[in-house]
C-alpha positions as CSV (number, residue, x, y, z in Angstrom):
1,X,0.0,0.0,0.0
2,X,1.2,3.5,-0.9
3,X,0.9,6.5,1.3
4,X,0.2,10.4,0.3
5,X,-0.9,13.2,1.4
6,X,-5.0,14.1,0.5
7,X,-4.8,15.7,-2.5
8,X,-8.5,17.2,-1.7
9,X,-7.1,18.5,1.2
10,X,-4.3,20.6,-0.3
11,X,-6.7,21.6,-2.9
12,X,-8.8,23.1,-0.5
13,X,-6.3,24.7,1.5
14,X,-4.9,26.1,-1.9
15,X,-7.7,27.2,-2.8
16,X,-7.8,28.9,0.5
17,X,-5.2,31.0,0.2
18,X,-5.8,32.0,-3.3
19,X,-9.1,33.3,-2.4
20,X,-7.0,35.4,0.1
21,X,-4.4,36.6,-1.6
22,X,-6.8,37.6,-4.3
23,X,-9.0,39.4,-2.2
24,X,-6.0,41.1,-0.5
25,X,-4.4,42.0,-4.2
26,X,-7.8,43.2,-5.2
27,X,-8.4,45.6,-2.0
28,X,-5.2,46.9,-1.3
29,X,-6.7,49.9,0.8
30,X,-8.2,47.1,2.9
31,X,-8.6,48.5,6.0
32,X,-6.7,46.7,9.0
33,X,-9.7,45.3,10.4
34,X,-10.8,43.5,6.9
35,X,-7.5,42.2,6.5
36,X,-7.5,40.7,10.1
37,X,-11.0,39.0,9.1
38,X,-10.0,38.4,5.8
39,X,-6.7,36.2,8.0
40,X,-9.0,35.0,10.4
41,X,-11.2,33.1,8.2
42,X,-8.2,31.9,6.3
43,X,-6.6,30.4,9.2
44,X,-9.5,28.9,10.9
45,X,-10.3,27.0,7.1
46,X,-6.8,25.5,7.5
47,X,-7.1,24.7,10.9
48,X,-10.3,23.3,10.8
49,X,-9.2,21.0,7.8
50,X,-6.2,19.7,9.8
51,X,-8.1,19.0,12.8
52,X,-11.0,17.2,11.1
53,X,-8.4,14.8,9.7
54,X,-6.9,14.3,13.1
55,X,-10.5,13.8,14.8
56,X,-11.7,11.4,12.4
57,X,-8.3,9.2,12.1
58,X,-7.9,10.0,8.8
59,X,-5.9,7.6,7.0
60,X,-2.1,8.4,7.3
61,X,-2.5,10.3,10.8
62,X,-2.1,7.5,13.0
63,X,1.7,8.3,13.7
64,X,1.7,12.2,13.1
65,X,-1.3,13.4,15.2
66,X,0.2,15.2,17.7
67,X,1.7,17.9,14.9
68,X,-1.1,17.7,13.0
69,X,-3.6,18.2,16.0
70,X,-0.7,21.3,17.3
71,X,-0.7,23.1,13.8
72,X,-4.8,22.9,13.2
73,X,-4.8,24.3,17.1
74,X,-2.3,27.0,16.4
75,X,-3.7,27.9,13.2
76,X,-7.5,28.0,14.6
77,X,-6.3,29.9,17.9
78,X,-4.7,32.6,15.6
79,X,-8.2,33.0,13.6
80,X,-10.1,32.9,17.0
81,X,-7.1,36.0,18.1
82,X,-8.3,37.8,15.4
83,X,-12.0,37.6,15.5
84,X,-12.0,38.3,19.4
85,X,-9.6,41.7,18.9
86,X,-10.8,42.9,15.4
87,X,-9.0,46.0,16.3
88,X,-5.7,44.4,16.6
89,X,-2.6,46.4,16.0
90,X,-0.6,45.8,13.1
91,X,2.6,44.8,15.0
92,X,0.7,42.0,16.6
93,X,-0.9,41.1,13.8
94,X,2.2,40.8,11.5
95,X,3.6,38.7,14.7
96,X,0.7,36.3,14.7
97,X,1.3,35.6,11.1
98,X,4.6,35.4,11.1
99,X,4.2,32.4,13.8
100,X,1.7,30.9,12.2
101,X,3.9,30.8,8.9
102,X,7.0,29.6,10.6
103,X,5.1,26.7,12.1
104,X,3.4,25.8,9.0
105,X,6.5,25.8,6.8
106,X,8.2,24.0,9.3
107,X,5.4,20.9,9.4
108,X,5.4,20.8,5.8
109,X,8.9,20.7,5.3
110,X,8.7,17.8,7.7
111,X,5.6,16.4,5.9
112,X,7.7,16.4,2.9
113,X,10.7,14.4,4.1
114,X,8.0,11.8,5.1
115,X,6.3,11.8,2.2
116,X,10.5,11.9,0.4
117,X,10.2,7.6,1.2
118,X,7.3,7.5,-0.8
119,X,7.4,9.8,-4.1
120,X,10.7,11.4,-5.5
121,X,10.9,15.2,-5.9
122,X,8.2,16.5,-3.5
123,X,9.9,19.4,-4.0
124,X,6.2,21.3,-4.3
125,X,6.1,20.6,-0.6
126,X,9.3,21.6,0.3
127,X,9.3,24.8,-1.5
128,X,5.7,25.8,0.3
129,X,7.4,25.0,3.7
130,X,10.6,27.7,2.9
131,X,8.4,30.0,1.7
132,X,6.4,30.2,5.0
133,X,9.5,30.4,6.5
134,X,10.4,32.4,4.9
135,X,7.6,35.2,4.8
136,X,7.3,34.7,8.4
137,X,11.2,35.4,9.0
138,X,10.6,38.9,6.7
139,X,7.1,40.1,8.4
140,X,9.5,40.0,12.1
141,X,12.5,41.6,10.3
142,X,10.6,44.4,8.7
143,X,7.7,45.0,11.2
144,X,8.0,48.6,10.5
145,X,6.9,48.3,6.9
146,X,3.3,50.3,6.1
147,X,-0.2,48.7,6.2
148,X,-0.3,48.8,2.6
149,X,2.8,47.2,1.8
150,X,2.0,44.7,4.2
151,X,-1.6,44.3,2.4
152,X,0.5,43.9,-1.1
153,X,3.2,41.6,0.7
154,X,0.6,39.2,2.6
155,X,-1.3,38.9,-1.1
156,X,1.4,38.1,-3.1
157,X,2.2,35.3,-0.1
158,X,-0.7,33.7,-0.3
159,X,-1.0,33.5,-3.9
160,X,2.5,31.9,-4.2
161,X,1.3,29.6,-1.3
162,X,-2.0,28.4,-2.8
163,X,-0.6,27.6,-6.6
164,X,1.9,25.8,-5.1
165,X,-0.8,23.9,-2.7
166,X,-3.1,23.5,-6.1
167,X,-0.2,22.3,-8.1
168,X,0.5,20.1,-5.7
169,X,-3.3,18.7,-5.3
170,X,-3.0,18.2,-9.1
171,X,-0.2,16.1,-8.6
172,X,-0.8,14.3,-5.9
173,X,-4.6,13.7,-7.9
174,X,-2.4,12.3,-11.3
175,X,-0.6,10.0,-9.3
176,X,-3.5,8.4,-7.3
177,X,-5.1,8.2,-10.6
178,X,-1.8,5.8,-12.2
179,X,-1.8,4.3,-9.0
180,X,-5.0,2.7,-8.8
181,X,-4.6,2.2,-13.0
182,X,-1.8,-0.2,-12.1
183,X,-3.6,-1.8,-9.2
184,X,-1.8,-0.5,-6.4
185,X,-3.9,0.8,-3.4
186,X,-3.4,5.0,-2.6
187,X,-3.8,5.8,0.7
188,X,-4.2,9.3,2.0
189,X,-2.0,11.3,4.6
190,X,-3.2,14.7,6.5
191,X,-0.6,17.5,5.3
C-alpha cells in the first residue's frame, strides 16, 4: 500500500489561500480590520481541515497526530485571536502571522521528508514550507513596513502559497489516478 498526502485536502487549502491573496491584491486599501477578518477566516479554514483529519483518524495520521492536531490548534487559535480583537494592531498582527507561517512551513517541510520515502521530488512541498518560513522570518524583520505594503506583501504570499498547494493537489490527484490504473492501493496522509 502507498501513502500520500490528501490531495483534496491541499486543494482546499490552496484554494484557501488563493481566495485570500486575491481578495488582498484586489483591496489593497483594505482596511486593517478587513485584512485581520480576511486572516482570520483563512486560518481557521486551515485549521479546521487539519483537525477534522486528526479527529476522524484520517488515513495516514495515526503516527503524526500530535503535529497535526498542534498546527490545526495553532492555526484555529490565531483566527479565534483575530476575530475576538478585530481591532488588533498591526505589529501583533504581523507577529501572529509570522508564527503561524513559521510553524506551518516547518510541518510541511517535515511532511515532505516523510512523504521523500514514498514519491521522489516533492519538491512542491518543500518549497511551500521555505516559503512560509520564509515570509514569516521577513514580516519579524521588517515589522515597520506600512499597512499597505504589508496588504500587497501578505497577497502576493498567499498566492504563491496556494498555486503551489493547487499544483501540488494536481499532482498528488495524477498519481493516485496511475496508481490505482496499475492496481496499487493510494492511501491518503493529513498535510
Amino acid at each position: 500500500m502507498i501513502v500520500l498526502m490528501d490531495w483534496r485536502a491541499a486543494a482546499v487549502r490552496g484554494g484557501a489561500a488563493l481566495l485570500f491573496g486575491f481578495l488582498a491584491l484586489v483591496w489593497p486599501g483594505l482596511t486593517l480590520t478587513a485584512l485581520v477578518l480576511l486572516y482570520g477566516a483563512f486560518v481557521v479554514v486551515h485549521g479546521v481541515s487539519t483537525l477534522a483529519e486528526v479527529l476522524t483518524h484520517a488515513p495516514g495520521t495515526a503516527g503524526r497526530r500530535g503535529p497535526l492536531a498542534f498546527g490545526g490548534i495553532v492555526s484555529v487559535a490565531a483566527g479565534i485571536v483575530t476575530f475576538l480583537w478585530p481591532g488588533i494592531t498591526a505589529l501583533v498582527l504581523l507577529y501572529i502571522i509570522a508564527a503561524w507561517a513559521v510553524v506551518t512551513g516547518a510541518m510541511e517541510i517535515a511532511a515532505a521528508i516523510e512523504l521523500r520515502r514514498v514519491l521522489r521530488r516533492e519538491w512542491l512541498l518543500v518549497l511551500g514550507g521555505v516559503l512560509s518560513i520564509a515570509f514569516g522570518i521577513v514580516l519579524v524583520a521588517a515589522p515597520g513596513t506600512g499597512a499597505l505594503a504589508v496588504t500587497w506583501l501578505i497577497g502576493w504570499y498567499s498566492v504563491a502559497y496556494g498555486a503551489l498547494l493547487v499544483a501540488l493537489a494536481v499532482r498528488l490527484r495524477r498519481w493516485q489516478l496511475q496508481a490505482r490504473r496499475q492496481g496499487q492501493t493510494a492511501r491518503p496522509v493529513s498535510a
